[in-house]
C-alpha positions as CSV (number, residue, x, y, z in Angstrom):
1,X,-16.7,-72.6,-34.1
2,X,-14.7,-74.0,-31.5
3,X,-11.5,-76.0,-31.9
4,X,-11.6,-79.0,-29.4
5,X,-8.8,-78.5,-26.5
6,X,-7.4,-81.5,-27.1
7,X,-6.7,-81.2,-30.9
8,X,-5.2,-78.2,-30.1
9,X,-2.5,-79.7,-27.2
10,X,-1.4,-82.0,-30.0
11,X,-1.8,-79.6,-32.9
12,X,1.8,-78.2,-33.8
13,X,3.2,-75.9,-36.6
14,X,4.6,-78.5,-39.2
15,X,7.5,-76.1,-39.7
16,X,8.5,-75.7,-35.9
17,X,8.9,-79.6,-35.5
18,X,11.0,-80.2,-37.8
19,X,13.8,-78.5,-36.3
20,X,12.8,-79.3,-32.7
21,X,10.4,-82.1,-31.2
22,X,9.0,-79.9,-28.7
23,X,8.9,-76.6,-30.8
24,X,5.9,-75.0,-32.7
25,X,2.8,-74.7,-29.7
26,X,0.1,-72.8,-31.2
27,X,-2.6,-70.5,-30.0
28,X,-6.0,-69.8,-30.6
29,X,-6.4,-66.2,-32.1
30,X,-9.7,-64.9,-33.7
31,X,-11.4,-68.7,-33.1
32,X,-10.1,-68.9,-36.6
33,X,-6.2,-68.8,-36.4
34,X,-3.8,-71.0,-35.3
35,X,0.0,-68.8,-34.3
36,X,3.2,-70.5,-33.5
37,X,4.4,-69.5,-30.6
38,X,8.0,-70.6,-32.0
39,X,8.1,-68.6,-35.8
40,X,4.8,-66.5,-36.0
41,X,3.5,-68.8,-38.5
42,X,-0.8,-68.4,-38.8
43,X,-2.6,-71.3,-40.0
44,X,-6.3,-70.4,-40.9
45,X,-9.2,-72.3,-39.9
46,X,-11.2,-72.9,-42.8
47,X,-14.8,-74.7,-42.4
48,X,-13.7,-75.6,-39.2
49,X,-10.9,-77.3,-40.2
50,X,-7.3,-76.9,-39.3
51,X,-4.9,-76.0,-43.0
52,X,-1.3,-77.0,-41.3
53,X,0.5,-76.8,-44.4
54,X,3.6,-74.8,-44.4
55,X,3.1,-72.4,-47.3
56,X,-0.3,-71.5,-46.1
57,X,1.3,-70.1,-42.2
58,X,4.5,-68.7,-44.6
59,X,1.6,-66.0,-45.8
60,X,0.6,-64.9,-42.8
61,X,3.6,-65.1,-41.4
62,X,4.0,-61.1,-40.9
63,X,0.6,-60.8,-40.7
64,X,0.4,-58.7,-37.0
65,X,-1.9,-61.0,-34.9
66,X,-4.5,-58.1,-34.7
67,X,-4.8,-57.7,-38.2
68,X,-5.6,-60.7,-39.2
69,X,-9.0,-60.8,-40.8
70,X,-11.9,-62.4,-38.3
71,X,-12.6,-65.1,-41.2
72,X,-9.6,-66.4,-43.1
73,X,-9.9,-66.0,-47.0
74,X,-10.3,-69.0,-49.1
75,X,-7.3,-70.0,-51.1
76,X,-6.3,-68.5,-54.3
77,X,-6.7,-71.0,-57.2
């Protein structure tokens, strides 16, 4: 799985620019992680498909980036 490098130029962590315009670039990690590079948020991948929502990068947030599991867990229901 490969996230497109375009999507991820515009891709930014919905937390970040709120506060700031030009806050919240993200990073690749794992091919399955997307990290602010503003607030250490991590945004899982999940079926190839980017889950921006804030709660979801809150718990991962002190998740260290080399712990974080090579496929992202589905959600708890």
């Amino acid at each position: 799985m490969s996230l497109s490098p375009e999507l991820l130029e515009i891709l930014r962590c919905p937390a970040c620019v709120q506060e700031k315009e030009d806050a919240g670039h993200l990073d690749l990690v794992k091919d399955v992680w997307l990290v602010c590079q503003t607030c250490g948020r991590k945004y899982p991948l999940r079926h190839e498909i980017p889950v921006m929502l804030i709660e979801e990068g809150d718990r991962w947030r002190n998740a260290p980036v080399d712990s974080l599991p090579d496929t992202p867990p589905e959600p708890v229901v």
